[in-house]
C-alpha positions in Angstrom: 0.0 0.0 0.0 1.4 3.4 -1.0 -0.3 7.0 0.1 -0.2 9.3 -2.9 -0.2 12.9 -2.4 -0.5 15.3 -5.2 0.1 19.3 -4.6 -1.5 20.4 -7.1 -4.7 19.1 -5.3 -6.4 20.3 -2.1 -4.6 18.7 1.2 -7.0 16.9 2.4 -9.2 18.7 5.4 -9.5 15.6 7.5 -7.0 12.8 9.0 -6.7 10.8 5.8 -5.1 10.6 2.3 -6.0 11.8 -0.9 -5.1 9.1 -2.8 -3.8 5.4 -2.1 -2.3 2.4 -4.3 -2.9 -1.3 -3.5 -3.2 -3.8 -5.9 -2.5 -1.9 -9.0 -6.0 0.0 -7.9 -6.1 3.5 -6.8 -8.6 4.4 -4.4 -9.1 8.6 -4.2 -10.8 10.1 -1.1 -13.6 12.3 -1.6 -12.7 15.4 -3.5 -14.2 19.4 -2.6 -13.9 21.9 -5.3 -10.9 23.9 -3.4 -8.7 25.3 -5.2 -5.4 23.8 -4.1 -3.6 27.4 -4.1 -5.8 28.7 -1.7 -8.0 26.1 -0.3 -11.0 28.2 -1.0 -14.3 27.1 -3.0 -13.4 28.0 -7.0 -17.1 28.2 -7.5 -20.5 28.9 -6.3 -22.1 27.1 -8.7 -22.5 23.2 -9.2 -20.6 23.3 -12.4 -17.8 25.3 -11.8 -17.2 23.5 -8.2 -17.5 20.6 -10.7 -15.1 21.1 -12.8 -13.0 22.5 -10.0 -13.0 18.3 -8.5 -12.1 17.1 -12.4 -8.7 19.4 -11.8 -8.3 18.0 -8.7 -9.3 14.2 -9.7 -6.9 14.7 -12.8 -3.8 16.2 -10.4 -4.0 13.1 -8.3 -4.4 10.3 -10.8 -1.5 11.9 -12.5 0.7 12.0 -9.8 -0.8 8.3 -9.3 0.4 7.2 -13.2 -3.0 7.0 -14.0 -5.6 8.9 -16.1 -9.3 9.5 -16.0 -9.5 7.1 -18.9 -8.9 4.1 -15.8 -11.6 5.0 -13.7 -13.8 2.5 -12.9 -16.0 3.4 -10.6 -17.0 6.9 -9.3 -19.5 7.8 -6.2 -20.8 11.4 -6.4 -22.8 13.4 -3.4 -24.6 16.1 -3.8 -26.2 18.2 -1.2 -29.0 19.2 -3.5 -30.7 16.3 -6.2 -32.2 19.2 -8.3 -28.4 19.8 -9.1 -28.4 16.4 -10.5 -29.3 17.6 -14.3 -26.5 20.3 -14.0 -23.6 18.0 -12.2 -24.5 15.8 -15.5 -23.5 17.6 -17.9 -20.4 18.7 -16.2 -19.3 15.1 -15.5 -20.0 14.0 -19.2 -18.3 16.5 -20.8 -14.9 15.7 -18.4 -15.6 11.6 -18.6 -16.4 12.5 -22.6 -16.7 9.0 -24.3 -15.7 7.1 -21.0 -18.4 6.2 -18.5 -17.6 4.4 -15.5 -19.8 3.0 -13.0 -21.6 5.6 -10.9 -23.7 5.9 -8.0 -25.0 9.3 -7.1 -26.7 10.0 -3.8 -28.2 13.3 -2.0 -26.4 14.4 1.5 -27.8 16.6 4.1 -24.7 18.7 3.9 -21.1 18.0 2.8 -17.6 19.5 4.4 -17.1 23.0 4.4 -20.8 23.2 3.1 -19.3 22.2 -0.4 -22.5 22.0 -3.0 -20.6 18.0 -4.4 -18.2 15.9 -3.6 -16.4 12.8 -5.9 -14.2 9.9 -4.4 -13.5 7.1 -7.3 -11.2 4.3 -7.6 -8.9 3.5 -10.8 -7.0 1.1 -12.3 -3.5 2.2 -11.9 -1.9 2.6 -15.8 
């Protein structure tokens, strides 16, 4: 088992990793949409916090030796469902032609009262 760390993503704002290896699998923790150079929400809006997680997803499979192309499986929460249709097309157009397993569930409230969060797990390349 190896801990990956990636600073071009947010340190992580709890007492865990943001990434680990084991087993040729990567296992990512859940990702906010903080920009890493601040730690401060890049967006107010799903989409933009959104895409905000895709730069962060991408920073730590690549420090990984993976890509986005690997991922297998994704879980997404959102503290709002009717963001669901928005958070969509956001995903799709960073997944493009890839489309890994998903499950996508509604929170009562997610840290630092972030609007989604994304943890997935990869194959390592």
């Amino acid at each position: 088992m190896q801990v990956v760390f990636s600073d071009q993503a947010p340190a992580a704002v709890g007492p865990f990793s943001q990434a680990i290896k084991s087993n040729g699998m990567l296992y990512l923790s859940g990702q906010l949409p903080l920009d890493p150079a601040t730690m401060k929400f890049a967006a107010d809006d799903v989409t933009g916090q959104a895409q905000q997680i895709f730069r962060n997803i991408s920073a730590v499979l690549a420090e990984a030796g993976s890509e986005k192309n690997h991922v297998v499986k994704t879980t997404v929460f959102l503290s709002d469902m009717n963001n669901f249709a928005e958070f969509n097309a956001a995903y799709a157009e960073f997944f493009g032609e890839h489309k890994p397993a998903r499950s996508c569930v509604e929170v009562a409230r997610l840290p630092l009262d972030a609007l989604v969060e994304i943890e997935l797990i990869a194959e390592l390349s």
